[in-house]
VEXTI-203401 format. One record per residue (C-alpha): residue number from 1; residue in one letter; x, y, z. Coordinates in steps of 0.001 Angstrom, whole numbers. Layout:
BEGIN
i aa px py pz
NUM A X Y Z
...
***
This chain:
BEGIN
i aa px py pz
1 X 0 0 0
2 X 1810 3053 -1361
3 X 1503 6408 -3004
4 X 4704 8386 -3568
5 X 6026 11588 -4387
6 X 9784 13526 -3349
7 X 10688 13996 87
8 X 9610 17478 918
9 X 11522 20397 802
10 X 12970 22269 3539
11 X 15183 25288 3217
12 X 14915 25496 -1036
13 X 11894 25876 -2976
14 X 9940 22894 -4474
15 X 10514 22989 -7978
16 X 15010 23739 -6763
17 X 14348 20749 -4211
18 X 12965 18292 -7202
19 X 15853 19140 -9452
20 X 18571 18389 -6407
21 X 16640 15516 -5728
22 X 16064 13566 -9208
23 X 19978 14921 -10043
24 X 21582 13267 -7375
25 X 19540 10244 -7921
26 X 20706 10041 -11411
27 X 23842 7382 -12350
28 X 25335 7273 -15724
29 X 22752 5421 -18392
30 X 24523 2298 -20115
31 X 25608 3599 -23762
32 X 23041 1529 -25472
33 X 20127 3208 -23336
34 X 18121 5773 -25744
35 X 16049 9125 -25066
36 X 12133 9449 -24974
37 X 9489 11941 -24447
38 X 7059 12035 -21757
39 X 4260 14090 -21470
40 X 3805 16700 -18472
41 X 987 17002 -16302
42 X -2003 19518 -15231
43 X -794 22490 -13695
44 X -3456 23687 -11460
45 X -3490 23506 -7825
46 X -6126 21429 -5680
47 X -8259 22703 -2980
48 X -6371 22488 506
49 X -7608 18718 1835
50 X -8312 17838 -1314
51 X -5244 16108 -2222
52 X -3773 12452 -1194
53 X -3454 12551 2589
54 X -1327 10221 5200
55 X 1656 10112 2400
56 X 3886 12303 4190
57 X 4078 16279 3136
58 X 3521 18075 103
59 X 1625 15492 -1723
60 X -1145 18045 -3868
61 X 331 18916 -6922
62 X 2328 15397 -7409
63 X 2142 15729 -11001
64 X 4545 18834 -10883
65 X 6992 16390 -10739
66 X 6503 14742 -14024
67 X 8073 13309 -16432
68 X 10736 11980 -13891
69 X 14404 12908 -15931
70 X 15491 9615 -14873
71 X 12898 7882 -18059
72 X 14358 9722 -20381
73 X 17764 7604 -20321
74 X 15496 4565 -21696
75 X 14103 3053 -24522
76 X 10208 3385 -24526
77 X 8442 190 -26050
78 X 5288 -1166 -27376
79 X 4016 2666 -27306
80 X 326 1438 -27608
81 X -644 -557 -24738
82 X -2826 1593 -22806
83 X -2454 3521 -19450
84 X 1370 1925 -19084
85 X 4891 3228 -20716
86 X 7088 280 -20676
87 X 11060 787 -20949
88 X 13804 -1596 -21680
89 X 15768 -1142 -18509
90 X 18365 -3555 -19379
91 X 18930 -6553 -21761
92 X 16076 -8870 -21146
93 X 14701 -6291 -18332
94 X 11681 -4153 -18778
95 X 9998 -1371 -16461
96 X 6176 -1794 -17165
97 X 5189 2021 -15372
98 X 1844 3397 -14785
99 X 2579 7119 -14389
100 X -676 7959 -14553
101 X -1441 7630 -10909
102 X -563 9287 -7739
103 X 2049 6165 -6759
104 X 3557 6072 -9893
105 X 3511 1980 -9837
106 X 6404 -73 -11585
107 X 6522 -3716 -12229
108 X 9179 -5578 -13515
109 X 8695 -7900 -16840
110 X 12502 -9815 -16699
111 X 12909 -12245 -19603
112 X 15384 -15347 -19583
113 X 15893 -18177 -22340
114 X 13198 -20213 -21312
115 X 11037 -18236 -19105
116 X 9733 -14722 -18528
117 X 9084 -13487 -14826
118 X 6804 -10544 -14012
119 X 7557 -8929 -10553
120 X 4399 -7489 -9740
121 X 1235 -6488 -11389
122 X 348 -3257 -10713
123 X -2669 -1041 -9868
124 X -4923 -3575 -12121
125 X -6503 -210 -13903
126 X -4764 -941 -17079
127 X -4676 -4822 -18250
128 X -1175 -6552 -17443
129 X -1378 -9487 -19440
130 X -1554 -7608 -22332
131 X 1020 -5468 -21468
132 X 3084 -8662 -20773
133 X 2460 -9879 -24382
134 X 3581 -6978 -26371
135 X 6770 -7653 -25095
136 X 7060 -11221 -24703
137 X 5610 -14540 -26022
138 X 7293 -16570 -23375
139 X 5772 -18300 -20776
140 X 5679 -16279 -18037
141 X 6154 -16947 -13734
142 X 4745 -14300 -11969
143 X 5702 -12802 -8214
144 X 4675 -10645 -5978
145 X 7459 -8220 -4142
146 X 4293 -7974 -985
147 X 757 -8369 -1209
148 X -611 -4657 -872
149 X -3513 -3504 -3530
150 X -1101 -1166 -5935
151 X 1376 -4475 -6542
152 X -1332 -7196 -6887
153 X -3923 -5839 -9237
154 X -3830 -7675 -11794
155 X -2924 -10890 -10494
156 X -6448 -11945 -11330
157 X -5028 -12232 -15459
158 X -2948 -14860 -14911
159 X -3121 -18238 -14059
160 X -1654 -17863 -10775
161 X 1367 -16577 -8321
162 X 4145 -16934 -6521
163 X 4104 -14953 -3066
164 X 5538 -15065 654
165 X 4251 -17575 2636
166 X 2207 -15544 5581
167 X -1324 -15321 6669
168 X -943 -11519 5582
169 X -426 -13121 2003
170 X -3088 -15495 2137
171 X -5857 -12850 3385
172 X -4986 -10499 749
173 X -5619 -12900 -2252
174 X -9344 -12627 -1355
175 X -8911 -9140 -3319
176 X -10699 -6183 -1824
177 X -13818 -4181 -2429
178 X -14368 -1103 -4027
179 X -15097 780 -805
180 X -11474 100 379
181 X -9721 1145 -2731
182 X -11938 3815 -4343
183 X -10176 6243 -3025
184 X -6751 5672 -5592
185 X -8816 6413 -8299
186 X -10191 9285 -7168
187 X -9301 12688 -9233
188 X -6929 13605 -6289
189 X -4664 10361 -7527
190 X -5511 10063 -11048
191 X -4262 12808 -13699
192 X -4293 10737 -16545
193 X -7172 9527 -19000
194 X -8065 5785 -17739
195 X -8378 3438 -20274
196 X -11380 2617 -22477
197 X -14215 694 -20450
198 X -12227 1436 -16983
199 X -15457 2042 -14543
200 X -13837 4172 -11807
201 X -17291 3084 -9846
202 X -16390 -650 -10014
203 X -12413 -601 -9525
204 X -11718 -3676 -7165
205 X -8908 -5431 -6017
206 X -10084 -8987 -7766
207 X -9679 -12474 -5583
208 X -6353 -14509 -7400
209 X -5061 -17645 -6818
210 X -1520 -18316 -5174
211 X 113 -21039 -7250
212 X 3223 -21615 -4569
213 X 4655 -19865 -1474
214 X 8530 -18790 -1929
215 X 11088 -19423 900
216 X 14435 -17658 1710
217 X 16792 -18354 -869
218 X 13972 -19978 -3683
219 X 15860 -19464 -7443
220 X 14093 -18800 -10443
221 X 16180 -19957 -12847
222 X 14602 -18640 -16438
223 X 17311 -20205 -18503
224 X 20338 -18010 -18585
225 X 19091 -15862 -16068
226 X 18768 -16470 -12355
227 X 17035 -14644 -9874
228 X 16834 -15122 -6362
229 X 14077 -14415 -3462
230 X 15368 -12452 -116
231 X 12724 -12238 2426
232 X 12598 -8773 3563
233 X 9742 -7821 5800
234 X 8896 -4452 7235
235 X 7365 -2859 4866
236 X 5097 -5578 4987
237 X 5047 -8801 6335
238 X 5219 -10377 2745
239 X 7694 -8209 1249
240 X 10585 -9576 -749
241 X 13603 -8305 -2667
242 X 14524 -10917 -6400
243 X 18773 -10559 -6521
244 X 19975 -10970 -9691
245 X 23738 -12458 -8662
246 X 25114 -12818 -12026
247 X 24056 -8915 -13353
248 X 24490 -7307 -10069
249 X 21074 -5554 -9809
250 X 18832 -6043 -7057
251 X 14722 -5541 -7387
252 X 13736 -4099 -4062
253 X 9799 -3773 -4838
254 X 8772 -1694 -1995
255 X 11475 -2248 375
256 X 13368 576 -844
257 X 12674 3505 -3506
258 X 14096 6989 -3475
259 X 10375 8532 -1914
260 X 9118 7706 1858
261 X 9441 4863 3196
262 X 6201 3827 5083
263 X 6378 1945 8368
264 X 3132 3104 9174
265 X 388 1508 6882
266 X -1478 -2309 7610
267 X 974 -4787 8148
268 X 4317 -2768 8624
269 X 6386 -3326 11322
270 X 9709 -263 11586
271 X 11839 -3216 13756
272 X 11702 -5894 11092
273 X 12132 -2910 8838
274 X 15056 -2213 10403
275 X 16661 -5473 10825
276 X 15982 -6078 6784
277 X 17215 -3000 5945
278 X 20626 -3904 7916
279 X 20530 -7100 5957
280 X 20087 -5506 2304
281 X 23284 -3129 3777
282 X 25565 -6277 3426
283 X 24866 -6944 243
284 X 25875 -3975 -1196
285 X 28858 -4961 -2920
286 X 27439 -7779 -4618
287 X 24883 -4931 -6159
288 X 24999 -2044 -8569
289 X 21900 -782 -8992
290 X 18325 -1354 -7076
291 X 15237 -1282 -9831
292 X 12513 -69 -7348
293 X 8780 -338 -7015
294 X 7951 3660 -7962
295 X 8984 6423 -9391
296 X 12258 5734 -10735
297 X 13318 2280 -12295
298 X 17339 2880 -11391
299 X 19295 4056 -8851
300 X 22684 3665 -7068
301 X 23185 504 -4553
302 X 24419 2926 -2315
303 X 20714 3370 -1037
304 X 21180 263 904
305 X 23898 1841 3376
306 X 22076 4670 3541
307 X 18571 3048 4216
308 X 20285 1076 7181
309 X 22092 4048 8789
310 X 18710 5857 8251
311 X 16582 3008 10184
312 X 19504 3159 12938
313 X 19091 7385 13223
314 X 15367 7034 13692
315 X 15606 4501 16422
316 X 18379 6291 18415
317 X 16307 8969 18617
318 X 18901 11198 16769
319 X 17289 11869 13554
320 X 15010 14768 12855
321 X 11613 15116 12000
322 X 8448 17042 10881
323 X 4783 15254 11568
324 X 2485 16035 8796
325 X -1296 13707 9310
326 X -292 11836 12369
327 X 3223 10933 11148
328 X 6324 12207 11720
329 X 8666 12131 8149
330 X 12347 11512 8859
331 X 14212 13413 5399
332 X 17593 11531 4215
333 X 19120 12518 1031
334 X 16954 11196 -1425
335 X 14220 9120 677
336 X 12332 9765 3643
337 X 10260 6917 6419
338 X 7163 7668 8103
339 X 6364 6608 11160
340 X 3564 7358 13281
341 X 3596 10024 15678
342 X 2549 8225 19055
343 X 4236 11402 20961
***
């Protein structure tokens, strides 16, 4: 359960805080990568408490920070599959983004000899299988990075998934009603057209099945490419990381992604947060780059120290802090975690 935007700014203004922000996120694009064009947003304000509340600060207006630089350094494919841009990331790796809503959603379509796997599915507004198939005719293994509505949507499509094995996982495959989700398709999260048919009155989580519960250490080997599952709750009690040994990258779903961190919503816990985040911090030199679940598809492994020294600040007491809907919003360089303001 998500929704992200920047951390806020403090001392500069907004639109000098984004461009600090998205710059130092940046790392050099492989040579082969090549430019595209995105399309900017609406410009007007919303009404004060209008806008998408118990994100952190600063959330109206998330558009303003569209098109994200970072896209630009990739190839844009299969242009006409609605509601999603997809981008060829790396060789046999593809960023399937729905920049259309408020969490700016990506899931991962990574493609072996054999075997395709699909980390995630999305929102479930646009439809993933299809999405899948402009890119790939190969069978395909999907998995979940956690179990929250905005990463499961449209798990329904396929045959069935791979997930962590917790009663958190198995209660969330019942999908959920419209009541409990209507509100991320609501104008103050949506900003651009839906796709043809999409009833905004009938968006629902739909019930899928689970095909097989992973363990620590589970491989998915796709034929030339191997990718394997690190357990990695906090977040939420499902959430898992897919290391890719052999090309150094690391998918980190919502574990980690340069945006707040939540600690706060159903199902996180900041301890096991912590302690994961100390774990990911060891495997740093074995990664280059993290491929996150929002906002940006690339950024430096370097997050993973800082995450960990981050979780450590927080719980010494010696980091500080603004509280903004109940939560108090630690800012790092590049990322912020929310937890909830008890105090």
């Amino acid at each position: 359960m998500s929704g992200r935007s920047p951390p806020r700014p403090r001392r500069l203004g907004a639109a000098a805080r984004r461009w600090l922000l998205l710059a130092s996120l940046l790392v050099p694009a492989p040579a082969y990568l090549l430019a595209t064009t995105v399309v900017a947003g609406p410009v007007a304000a919303e009404e004060p408490g209008q806008g998408v509340q118990n994100r952190g600060a600063g959330k109206n207006n998330w558009w303003d920070a569209l098109p994200r630089p970072a896209w630009a350094a990739f190839e844009r494919v299969a242009e006409d599959v609605a509601w999603y841009e997809i981008y060829r990331i790396r060789p046999g790796v593809f960023a399937i983004y729905e920049p259309g809503q408020f969490e700016e959603v990506i899931s991962y379509l990574i493609l072996g000899d054999t075997r395709a796997l699909l980390f995630d599915t999305g929102l479930g507004i646009g439809d993933m299988s299809a999405a899948v198939a402009a890119v790939t005719a190969l069978p395909v293994t999907v998995i979940n990075s956690h179990s929250h509505y905005d990463h499961v949507g449209g798990n329904h499509l396929f045959p069935g998934v791979h997930a962590g094995d917790t009663d958190f996982t198995r209660a969330r495959s019942a999908g959920a009603p419209h009541e409990a989700v209507a509100e991320v398709v609501s104008d103050a999260w949506i900003w651009k057209p839906l796709p043809a048919g999409f009833d905004r009155a009938a968006y629902r989580i739909e019930p899928y099945r689970i095909d097989g519960f992973v363990d620590e250490g589970r491989v998915f080997d796709l034929g030339g490419r191997r990718l394997e599952v690190l357990l990695t709750p906090g977040h939420a009690p499902d959430s898992l990381c897919l290391l890719d040994r052999d090309n150094r990258l690391l998918f980190t779903g919502d574990t980690f992604y340069p945006a707040p961190l939540y600690t706060h919503t159903e199902g996180a816990d900041f301890a096991r947060y912590r302690d994961s985040a100390r774990r990911l911090a060891e495997l740093e030199p074995l990664v280059d780059y993290l491929l996150p679940g929002h906002n940006v598809p690339w950024v430096s492994s370097a997050y993973l120290k800082a995450m960990a020294r981050a979780f450590d600040a927080v719980a010494a007491g010696s980091a500080d802090y603004d509280v903004t809907d109940g939560l108090r919003e630690y800012d790092f360089d590049g990322f912020s975690i929310l937890v909830r303001d008890d105090g």
